[in-house]
N, C-alpha and C positions, 0 to 999 in steps of 0.2 A: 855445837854446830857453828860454822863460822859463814859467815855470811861476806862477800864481797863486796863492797861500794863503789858503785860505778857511778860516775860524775851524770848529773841530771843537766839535762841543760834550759835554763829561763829564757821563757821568752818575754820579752821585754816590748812593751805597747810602742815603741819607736825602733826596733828591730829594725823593721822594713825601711825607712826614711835613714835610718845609721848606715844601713849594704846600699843605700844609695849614694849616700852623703860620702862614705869611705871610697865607691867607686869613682868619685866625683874628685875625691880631690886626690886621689893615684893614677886617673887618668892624663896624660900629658895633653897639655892643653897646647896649640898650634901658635905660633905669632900672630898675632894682629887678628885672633879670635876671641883674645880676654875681654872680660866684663870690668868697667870701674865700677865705684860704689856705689853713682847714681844709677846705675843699668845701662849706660849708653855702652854701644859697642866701642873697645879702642882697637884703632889703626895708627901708624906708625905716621909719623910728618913728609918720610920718604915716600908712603903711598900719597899722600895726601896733594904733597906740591910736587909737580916733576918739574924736574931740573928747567931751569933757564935753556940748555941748549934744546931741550926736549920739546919744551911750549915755544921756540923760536922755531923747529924745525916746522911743527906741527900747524902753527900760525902760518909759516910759510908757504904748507903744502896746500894751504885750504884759498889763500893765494892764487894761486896758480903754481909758483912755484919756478925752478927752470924750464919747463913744457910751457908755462905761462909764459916766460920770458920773450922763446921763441914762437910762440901761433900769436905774440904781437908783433914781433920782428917780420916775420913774414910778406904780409899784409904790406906793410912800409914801405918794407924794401924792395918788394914789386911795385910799387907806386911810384916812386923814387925812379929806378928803373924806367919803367915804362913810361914816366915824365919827360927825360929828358931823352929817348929815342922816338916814344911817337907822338907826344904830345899830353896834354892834361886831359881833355875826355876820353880818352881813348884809356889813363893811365886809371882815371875814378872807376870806369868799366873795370880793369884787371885785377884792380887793388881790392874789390867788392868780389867780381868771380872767386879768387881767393881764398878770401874770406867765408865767403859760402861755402867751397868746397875744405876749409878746415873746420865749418860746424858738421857739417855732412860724417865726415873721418871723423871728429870725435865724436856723436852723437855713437856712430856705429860701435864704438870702443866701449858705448856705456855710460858715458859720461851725462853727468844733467843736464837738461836742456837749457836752462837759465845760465850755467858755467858755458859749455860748449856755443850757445849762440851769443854770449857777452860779446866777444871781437867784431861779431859782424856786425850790430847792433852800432858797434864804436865806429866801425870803417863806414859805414852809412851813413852818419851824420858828419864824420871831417869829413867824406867825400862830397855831400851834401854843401856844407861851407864853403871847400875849395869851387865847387860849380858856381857860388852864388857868388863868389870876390872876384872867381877870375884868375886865380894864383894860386899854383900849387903850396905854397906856405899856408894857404887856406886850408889844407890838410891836418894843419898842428896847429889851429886857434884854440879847439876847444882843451886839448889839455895845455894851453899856456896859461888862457885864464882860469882853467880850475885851479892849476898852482899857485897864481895869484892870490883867489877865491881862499885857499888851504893857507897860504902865509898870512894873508889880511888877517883870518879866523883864530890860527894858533896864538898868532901876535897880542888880538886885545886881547886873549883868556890871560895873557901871563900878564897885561896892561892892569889885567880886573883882580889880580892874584887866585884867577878860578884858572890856573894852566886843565886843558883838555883831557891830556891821559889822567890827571887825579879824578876827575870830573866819572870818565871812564869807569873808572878803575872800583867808584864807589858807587857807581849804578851796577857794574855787576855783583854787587856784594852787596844789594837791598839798599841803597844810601840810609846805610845804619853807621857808617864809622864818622867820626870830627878828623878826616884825616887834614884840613886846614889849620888844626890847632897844634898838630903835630911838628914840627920844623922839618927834621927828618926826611919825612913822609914828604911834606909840601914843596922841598928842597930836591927832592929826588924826581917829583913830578914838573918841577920847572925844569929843570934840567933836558928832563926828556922832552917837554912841551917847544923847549929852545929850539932843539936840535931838529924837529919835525918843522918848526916855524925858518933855519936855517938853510931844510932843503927844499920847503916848497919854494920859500925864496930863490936860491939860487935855480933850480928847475925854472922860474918863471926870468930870474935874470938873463940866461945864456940864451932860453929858447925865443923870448921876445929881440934880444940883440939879433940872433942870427935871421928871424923873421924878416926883421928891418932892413937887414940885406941880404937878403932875398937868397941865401943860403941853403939850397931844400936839403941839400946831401948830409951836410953839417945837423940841421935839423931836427933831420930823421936818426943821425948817429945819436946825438944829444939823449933827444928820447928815449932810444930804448936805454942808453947805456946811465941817465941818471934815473930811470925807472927801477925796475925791481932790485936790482944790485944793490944800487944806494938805500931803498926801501926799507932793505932786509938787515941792512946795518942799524937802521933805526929804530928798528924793531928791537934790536937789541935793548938798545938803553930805554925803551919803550917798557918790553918785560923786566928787565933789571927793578924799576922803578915801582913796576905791580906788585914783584916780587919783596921788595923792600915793602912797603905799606902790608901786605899781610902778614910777614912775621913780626910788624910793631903792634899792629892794631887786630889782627883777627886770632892768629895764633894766642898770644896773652889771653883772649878771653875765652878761646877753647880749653886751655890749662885750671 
């Protein structure tokens, strides 16, 4: 009589944890889902930094942005206006209605109230100035001497080798990194500290000249047109230089 052998099959006390273990690794695993050795999740450096124009855009939008540009333009340029047809009180009146009535529209837009009432806030107190000088240039004190204020500031940081955007740059990042021992690094943040300390300067140069003679139209051009325009250029070499100091000093020790 002959008997067939039919294959028995073992079960093996790790069975279960091998149909896991084998599911596990013929599973395709996703980009920027993998595990390294120490368990931390990896992501990709592309998720990690976005691009310079991306953290400039975004910088920008939080700004105010072009919509920023213009609900300060506004405000001016009815002051301005209104200065020189009907007179200075009559123009701090329109330059403030204004201004009210662009918190009002953006508020209803949805906008914060701390964003959308900043302007009026602003035009209250040059309007405030201008009543208490007597001169419609009184309208544009307070941002000459804040630009002042911002070049004096920028100036000793780079005088004290602690340039500002470094300074920045390692308070958002825990002031854990030696980014002054770095050259690099320190180099890239003087650079950009210049460049901010270059246009508060000239911002406080042309606006105090035209002040001095009694220029409101110039003035108010000055303003807007070395405000956020020139801002946003500076912005650039501003993130360039953040961006520099995290791939010497933060990236290396995520590796």
């Amino acid at each position: 009589m002959t008997t067939t052998d039919h294959p028995t099959r073992t079960h093996d006390s790790r069975g279960d944890a091998m149909t896991e273990n084998d599911r596990a690794e013929r599973t395709p695993v996703e980009p920027g889902a993998q595990s390294q050795a120490d368990g931390k999740p990896f992501t990709s450096r592309a998720h990690e930094e976005p691009s310079t124009g991306q953290a400039h855009d975004k910088l920008l939008a939080q700004l105010g942005g072009t919509k920023g540009m213009v609900y300060t333009a506004i405000p001016i340029t009815a002051f301005v206006t209104a200065n020189a047809a009907l007179g200075l009180p009559l123009a701090i009146g329109i330059a403030l209605a204004v201004a009210l009535a662009l918190t009002v529209w953006r508020m209803a837009r949805k906008e914060p109230f701390s964003a959308a009432s900043g302007g009026l806030f602003g035009v209250a107190a040059a309007g405030g100035i201008a009543a208490w000088t007597g001169s419609a240039g009184g309208f544009f004190l307070i941002g000459i001497w804040t630009s002042f204020a911002g070049a004096v500031l920028f100036l000793a940081s780079l005088l004290a080798r602690r340039p500002v955007t470094g300074l920045a740059w390692n308070a958002l990042h825990g002031n854990r990194h030696p980014w002054r021992s770095d050259r690099p690094s320190l180099l890239a943040h003087d650079i950009a500290t210049t460049i901010l300390t270059a246009l508060f300067g000239a911002r406080f140069a042309v606006q105090q000249w035209l002040y001095e003679n009694d220029s409101t139209g110039w003035l108010a051009f000055a303003k807007v047109g070395m405000g956020t325009p020139l801002f946003a250029l500076a912005l650039l070499v501003v993130l360039w230089a953040f961006r520099r100091s995290t791939k010497r000093l933060v990236q290396p020790n995520d590796d």
